[in-house]
C-alpha positions as CSV (number, residue, x, y, z in Angstrom):
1,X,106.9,104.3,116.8
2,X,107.7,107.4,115.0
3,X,105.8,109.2,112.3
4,X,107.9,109.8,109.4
5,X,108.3,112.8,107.0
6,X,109.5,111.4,104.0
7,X,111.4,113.4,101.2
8,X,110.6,113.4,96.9
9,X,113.2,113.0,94.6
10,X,113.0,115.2,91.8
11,X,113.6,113.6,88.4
12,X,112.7,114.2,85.0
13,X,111.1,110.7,84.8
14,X,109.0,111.4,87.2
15,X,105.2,111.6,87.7
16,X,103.3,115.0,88.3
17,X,100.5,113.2,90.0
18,X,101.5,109.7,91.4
19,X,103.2,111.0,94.5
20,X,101.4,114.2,95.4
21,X,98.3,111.7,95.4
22,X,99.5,109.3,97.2
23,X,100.8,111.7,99.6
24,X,97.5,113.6,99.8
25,X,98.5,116.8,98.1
26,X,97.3,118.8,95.0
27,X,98.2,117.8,91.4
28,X,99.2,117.8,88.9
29,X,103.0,119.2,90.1
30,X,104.8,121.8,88.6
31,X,108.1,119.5,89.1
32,X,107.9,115.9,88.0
33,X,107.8,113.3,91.3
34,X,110.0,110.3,90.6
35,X,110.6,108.4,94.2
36,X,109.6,109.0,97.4
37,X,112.2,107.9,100.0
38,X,111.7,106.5,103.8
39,X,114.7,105.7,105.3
40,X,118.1,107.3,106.5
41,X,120.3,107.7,103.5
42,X,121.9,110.6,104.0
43,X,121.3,111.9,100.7
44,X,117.8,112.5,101.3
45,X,116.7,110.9,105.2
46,X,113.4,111.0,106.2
47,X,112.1,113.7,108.8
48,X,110.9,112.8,112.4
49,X,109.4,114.4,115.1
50,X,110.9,113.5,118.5
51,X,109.9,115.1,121.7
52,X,108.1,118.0,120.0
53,X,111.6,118.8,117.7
54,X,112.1,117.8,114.0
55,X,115.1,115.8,113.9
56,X,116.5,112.6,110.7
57,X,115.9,109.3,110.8
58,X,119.9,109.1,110.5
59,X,120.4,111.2,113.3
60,X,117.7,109.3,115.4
61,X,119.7,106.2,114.6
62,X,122.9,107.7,115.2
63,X,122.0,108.8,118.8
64,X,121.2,105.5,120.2
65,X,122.1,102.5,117.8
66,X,121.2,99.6,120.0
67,X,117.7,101.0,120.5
68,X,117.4,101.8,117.3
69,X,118.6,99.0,115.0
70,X,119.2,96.1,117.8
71,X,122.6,95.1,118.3
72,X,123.2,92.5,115.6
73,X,121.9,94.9,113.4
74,X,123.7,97.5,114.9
75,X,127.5,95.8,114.8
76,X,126.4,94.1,111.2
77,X,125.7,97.1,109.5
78,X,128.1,100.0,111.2
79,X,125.3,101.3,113.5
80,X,123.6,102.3,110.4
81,X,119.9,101.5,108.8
82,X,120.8,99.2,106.4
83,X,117.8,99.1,104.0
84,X,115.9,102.2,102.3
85,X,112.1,102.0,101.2
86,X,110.8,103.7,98.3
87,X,107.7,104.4,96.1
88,X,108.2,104.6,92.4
89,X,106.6,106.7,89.9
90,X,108.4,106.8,86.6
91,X,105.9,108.5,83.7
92,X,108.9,107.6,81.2
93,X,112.0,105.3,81.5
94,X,114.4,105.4,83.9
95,X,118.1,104.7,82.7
96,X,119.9,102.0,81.7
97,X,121.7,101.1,85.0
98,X,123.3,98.6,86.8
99,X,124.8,98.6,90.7
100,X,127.9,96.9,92.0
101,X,128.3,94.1,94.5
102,X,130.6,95.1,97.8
103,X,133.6,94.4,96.5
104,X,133.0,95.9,93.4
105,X,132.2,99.0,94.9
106,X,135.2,99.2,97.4
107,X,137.8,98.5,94.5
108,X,136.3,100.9,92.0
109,X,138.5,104.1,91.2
110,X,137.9,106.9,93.5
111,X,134.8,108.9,93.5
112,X,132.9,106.2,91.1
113,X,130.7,105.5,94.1
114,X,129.4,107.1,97.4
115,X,130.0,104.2,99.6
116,X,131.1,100.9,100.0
117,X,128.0,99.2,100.0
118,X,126.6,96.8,97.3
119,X,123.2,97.8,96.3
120,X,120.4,94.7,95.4
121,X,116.8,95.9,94.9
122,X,113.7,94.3,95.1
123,X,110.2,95.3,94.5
124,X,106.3,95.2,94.9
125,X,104.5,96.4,91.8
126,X,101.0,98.2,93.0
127,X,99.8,99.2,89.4
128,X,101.1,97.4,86.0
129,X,104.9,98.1,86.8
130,X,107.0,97.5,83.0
131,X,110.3,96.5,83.9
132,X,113.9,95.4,81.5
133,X,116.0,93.4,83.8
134,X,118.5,91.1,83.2
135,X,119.5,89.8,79.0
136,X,117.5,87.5,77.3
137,X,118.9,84.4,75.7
138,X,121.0,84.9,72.5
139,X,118.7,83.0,70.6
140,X,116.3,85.6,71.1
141,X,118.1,88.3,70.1
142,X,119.6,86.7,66.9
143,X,115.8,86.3,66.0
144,X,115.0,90.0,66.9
145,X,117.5,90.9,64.7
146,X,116.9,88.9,62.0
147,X,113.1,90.4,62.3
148,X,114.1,93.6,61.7
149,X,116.9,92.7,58.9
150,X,118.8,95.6,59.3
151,X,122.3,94.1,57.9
152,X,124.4,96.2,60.2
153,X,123.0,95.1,63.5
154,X,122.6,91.3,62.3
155,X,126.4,91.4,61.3
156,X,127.2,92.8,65.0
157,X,124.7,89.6,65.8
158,X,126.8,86.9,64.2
159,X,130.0,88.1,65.0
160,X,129.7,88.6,68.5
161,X,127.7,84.7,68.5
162,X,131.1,83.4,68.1
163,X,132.2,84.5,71.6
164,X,132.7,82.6,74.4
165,X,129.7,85.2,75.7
166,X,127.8,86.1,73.0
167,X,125.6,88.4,74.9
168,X,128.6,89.8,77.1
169,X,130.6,90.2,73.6
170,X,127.3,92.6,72.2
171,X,126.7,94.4,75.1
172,X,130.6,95.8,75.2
173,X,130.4,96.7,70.8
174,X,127.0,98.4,71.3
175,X,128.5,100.5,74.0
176,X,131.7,101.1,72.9
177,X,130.7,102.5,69.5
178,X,131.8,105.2,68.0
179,X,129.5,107.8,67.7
180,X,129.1,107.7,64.0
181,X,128.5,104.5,64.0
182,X,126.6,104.7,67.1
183,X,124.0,107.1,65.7
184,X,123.7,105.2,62.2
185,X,122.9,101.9,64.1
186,X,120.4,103.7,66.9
187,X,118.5,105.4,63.4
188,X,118.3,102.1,61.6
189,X,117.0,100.0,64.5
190,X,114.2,102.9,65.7
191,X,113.4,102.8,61.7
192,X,112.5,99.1,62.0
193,X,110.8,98.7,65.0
194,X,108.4,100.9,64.1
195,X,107.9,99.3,60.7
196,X,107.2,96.1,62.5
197,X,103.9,94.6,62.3
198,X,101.8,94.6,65.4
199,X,102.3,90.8,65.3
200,X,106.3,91.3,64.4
201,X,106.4,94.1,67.5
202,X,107.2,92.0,70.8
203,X,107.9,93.8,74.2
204,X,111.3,95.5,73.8
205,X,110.9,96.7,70.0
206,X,107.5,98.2,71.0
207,X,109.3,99.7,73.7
208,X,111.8,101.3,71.7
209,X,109.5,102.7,68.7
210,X,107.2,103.8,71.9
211,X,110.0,106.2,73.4
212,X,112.7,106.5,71.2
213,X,111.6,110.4,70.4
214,X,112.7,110.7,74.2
215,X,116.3,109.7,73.5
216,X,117.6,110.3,70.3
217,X,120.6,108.8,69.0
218,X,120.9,106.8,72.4
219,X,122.6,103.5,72.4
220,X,120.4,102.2,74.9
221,X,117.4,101.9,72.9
222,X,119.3,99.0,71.2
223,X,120.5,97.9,74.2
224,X,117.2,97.4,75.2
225,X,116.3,94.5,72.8
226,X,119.0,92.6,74.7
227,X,117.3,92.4,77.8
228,X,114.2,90.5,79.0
229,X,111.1,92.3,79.4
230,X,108.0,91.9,81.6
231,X,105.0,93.9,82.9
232,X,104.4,93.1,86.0
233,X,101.0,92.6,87.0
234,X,99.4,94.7,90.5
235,X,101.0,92.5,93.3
236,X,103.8,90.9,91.6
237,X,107.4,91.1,93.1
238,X,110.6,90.5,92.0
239,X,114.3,90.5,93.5
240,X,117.2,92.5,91.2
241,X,120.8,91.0,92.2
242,X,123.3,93.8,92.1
243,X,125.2,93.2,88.6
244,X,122.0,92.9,86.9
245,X,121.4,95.5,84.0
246,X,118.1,97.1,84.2
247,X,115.6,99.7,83.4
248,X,111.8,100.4,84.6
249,X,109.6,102.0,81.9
250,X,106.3,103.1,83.5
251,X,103.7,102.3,86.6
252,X,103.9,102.3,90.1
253,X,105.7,100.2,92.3
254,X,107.2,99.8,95.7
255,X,111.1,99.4,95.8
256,X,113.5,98.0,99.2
257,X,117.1,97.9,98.7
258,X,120.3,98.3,100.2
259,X,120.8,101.6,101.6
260,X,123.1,102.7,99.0
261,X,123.0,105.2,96.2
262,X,125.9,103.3,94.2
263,X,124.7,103.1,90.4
264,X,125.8,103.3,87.1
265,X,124.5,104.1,83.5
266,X,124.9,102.9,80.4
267,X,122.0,105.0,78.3
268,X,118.4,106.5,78.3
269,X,119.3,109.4,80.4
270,X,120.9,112.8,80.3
271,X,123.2,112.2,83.4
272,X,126.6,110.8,83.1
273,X,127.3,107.7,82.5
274,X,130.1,104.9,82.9
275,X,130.1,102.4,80.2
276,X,134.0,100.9,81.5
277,X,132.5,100.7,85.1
278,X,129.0,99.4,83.7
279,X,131.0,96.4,81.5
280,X,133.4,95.4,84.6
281,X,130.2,95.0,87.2
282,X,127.6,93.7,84.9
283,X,127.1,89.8,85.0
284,X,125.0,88.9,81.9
285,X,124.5,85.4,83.8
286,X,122.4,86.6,86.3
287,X,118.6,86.8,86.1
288,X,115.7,88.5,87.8
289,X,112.7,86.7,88.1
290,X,109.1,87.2,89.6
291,X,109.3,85.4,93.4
292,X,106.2,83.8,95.4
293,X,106.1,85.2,99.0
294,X,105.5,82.5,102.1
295,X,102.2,83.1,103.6
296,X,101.4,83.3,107.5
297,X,97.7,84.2,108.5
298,X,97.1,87.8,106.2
299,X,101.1,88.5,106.6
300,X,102.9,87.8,103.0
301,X,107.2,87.8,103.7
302,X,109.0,88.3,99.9
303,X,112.3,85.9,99.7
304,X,115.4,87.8,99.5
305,X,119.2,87.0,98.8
306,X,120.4,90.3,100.7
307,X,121.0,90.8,104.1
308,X,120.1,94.2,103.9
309,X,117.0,94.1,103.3
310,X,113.5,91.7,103.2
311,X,109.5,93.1,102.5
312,X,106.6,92.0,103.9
313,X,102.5,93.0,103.3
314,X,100.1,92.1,105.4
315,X,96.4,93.2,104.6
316,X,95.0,93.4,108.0
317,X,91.5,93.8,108.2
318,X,89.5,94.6,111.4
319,X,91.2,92.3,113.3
320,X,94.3,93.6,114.9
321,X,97.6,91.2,113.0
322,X,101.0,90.4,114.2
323,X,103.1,92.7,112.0
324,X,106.3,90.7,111.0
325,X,110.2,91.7,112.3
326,X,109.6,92.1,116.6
327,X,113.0,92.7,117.4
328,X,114.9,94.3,114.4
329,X,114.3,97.6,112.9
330,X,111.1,98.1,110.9
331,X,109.8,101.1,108.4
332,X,106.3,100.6,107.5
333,X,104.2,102.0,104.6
334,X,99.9,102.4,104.1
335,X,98.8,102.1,101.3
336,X,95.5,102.4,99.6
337,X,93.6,103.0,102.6
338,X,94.3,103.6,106.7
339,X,96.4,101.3,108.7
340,X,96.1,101.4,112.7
341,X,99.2,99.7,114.7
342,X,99.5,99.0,118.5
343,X,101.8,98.2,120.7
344,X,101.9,97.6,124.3
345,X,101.8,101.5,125.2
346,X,101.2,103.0,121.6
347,X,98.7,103.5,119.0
348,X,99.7,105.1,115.8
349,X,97.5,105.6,113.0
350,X,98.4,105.4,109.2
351,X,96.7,107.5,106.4
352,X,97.2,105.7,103.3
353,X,100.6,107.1,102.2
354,X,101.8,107.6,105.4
355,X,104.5,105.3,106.9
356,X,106.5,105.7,110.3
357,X,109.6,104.1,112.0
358,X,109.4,100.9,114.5
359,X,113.0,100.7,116.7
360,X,114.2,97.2,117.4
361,X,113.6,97.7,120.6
362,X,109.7,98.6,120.4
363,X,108.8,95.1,120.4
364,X,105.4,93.6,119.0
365,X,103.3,95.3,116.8
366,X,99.8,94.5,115.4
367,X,97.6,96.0,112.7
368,X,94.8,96.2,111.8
369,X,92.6,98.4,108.6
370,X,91.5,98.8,105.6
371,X,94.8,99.8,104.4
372,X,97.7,97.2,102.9
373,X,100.8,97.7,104.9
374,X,104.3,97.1,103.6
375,X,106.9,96.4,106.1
376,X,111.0,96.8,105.4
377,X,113.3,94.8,108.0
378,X,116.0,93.4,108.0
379,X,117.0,89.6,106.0
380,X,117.3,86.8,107.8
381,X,121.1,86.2,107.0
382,X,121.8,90.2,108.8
383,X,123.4,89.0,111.3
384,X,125.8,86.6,109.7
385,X,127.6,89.0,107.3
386,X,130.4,91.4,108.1
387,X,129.9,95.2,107.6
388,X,131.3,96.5,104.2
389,X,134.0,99.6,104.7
390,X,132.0,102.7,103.5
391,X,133.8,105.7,101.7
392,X,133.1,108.9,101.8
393,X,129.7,110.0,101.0
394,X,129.3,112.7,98.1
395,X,126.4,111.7,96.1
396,X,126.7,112.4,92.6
397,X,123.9,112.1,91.1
């Protein structure tokens, strides 16, 4: 088992205090703190001691694959980790975004993304986690706009209902707007969601009014009364498809996904975005929707479509627990309180906020603690799906 050193992302969403508490340190920061990362992406991998000298988890993995991952996972997955663990701390929305599927990825123009890879997410809220995934039914938004009778958008409404994808046929207008336009809609539809009643003000128009002094003039606080809306209660989990538009708002939550940083925005943000890319890989069809773990003894495993990638918790106790994933490679993450695992030659203790590294070929692990433990393996279809053909890796983010 090795103790790992994980790295912060930097982002203007981020928290000044989430993380550095978490992680044990003063706060508030001077920098905001959006995601912590565990994992081997190259963009940002974990450090790890080894021997007494600080090394990568990506280098680790590179210098002994079969160890490391196991074979299936090894020839699956190109000898690399194929799933990245995170904690997220946005203070503010993130951006409107979506991620492609493999395919998708590999035939995009050149330098669109950094790899090959599709990128589905999934994740474990630990505080109230407010979340936009996926588009609500049409129905829904023709009564939004009607709510806020703003003729403009309600003409946009109609015209697109006659579509063969109403929602589809929106999405590309709103986006594709010029920018006088544009900024005359965005004006008019901040203007009446904040002259909503409180009764009138559902999720997503609340949501706009809430931060639309954040982004002015941006398209995607229109956008955002197309999608579906939820705040996820402490606990809850859900599973985001790749091609499912998305945004999270606020909280703090636990994210596994595909170890890709493939993405693309459509609004809320000052990076660059990618609305022809965004309109050929979203699929309006798809949903997101909260999942119910199966339950062994105090181990929890969250379903998953990806092979990538599955979570598990397990709230130990002071009896030691057989920690899911013997045999396949395993990051694990304390939380809230200390965590204690053994193996047949090792003990390794967790702070709460600390996580570490189990190789394939470590074998069983038990826990036990105060602490809840989230564990990152492997799916259970890994094995049966053929490595994608990465490109080159240049991170522009």
């Amino acid at each position: 088992m090795h103790r790992l050193h994980p790295q912060v992302l930097h982002y203007a969403w981020g928290s000044h205090d989430v993380i550095a508490k978490l992680t044990g340190r003063p706060g508030p920061t001077t920098e905001p703190e959006a995601e912590l990362w565990m994992g081997a992406h190259e963009k940002a991998p974990s450090g790890i001691d080894v021997d007494g000298q600080r090394t990568t988890l990506d280098e680790l993995v590179e210098s002994d694959p079969a160890a490391m991952l196991g074979d299936s996972c090894s020839a699956a997955f190109e000898r690399r980790l194929p799933f990245l663990l995170k904690v997220l701390a946005p203070s503010r929305p993130l951006s409107i975004q979506c991620h492609p599927d493999a395919e998708q990825a590999l035939n995009a123009p050149e330098g669109t993304y950094t790899d090959g890879w599709p990128k589905p997410e999934a994740l474990i809220a630990v505080t109230e986690f407010e979340i936009f995934a996926g588009t609500r039914p049409f129905d829904e938004v023709r009564t939004m706009a009607e709510r806020l009778n703003i003729a403009d958008l309600t003409r946009r409404v109609e015209s697109a209902a006659t579509a063969g994808c109403p929602t589809r046929g929106l999405l590309s207008e709103l986006l594709l707007l010029a920018d006088e336009e544009r900024i005359a809609l965005v004006r008019k539809v901040v203007e009446g969601c904040r002259n909503l009643s409180d009764e009138e003000c559902d999720g997503p128009a609340g949501v706009v009014a809430r931060v639309s002094h954040l982004f002015p003039d941006d398209i995607g606080l229109v956008v955002l009364l197309l999608m579906r809306h939820r705040v996820l209660e402490p606990g809850s989990y859900v599973f985001v498809p790749a091609g499912v538009l998305h945004a999270y708002s606020g909280g703090t939550a636990v994210e596994i996904l595909a170890n890709s940083d493939n993405i693309v925005r459509a609004g809320l943000t000052p990076k660059k975005i990618n609305i022809s890319e965004l309109l050929r890989i979203v699929d309006v069809d798809k949903t997101m929707g909260p999942a119910q773990p199966s339950v062994t003894g105090r181990a929890r495993t969250y379903p998953t479509d990806a092979p990538h990638f599955q979570l598990h918790t397990i709230s130990p106790g002071t009896e030691p627990q057989n920690v899911p994933g013997d045999g396949i490679p395993r990051i694990m993450l304390a939380l809230h309180d200390s965590v204690t695992l053994e193996t047949a030659v090792e003990t390794l203790k967790l702070a709460g906020g600390e996580s570490c590294f189990v190789p394939a070929s470590e074998g069983p692990v038990t826990a036990s603690g105060r602490g809840e433990l989230f564990i990152a393996t492997t799916g259970p279809r890994s094995h049966l799906d053929p490595a994608p053909t990465r490109r080159s890796s240049t991170h522009p983010r």
